[in-house]
C-alpha positions in Angstrom: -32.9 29.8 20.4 -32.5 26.4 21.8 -34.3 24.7 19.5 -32.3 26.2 16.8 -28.7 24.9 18.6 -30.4 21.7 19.1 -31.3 21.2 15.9 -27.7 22.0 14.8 -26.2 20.0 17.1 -28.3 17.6 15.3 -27.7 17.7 11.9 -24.1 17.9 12.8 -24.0 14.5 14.4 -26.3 13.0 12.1 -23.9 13.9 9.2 -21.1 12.1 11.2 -23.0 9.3 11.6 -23.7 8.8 8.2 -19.8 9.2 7.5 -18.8 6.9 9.9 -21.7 4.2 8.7 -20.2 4.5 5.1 -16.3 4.1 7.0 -18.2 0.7 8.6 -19.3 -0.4 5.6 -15.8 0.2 3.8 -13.9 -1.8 6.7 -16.4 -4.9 6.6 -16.4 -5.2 2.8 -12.2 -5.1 3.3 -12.6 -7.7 6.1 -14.3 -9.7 3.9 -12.0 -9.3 1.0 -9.5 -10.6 3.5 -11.0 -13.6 5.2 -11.5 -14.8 1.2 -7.9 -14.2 0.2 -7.1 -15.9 3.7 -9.0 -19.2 3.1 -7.4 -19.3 -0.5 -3.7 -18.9 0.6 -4.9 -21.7 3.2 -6.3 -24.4 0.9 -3.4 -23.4 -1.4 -1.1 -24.5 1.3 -3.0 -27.5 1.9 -2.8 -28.7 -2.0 1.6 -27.7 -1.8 2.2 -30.0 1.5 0.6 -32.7 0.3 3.3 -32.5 -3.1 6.7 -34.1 -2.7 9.8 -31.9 -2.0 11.2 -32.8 -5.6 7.7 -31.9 -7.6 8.1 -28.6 -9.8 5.8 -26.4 -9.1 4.7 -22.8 -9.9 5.7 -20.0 -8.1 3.9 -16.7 -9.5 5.2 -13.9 -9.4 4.3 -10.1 -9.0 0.3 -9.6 -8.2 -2.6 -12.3 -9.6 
């Protein structure tokens, strides 16, 4: 009898830590994602201050 509640006491947090492993994953890969889009909006920045106010430039527009 107490093996049996054990054992489902078991499986039960054994399936939550495999959902909660995948939920790790899914926030690391976004943190990634991020710290890329961060260092390009950073060298971007870099390349625009070193332009003179009166140079045309790009501006987009809407999602790259």
């Amino acid at each position: 009898m107490a093996d049996e509640a054990n054992r489902t006491a078991f499986l039960e947090i054994q399936g939550r830590m495999i959902e909660l492993t995948g939920k790790l994953k899914q926030v690391q890969n976004q943190m990634r994602n991020k710290e890329g889009e961060k260092k390009r909006a950073f060298l971007t920045l870099e390349e625009l201050c070193q332009l003179s106010d009166d140079t045309n430039t790009y501006k987009s527009i809407g999602r790259t």
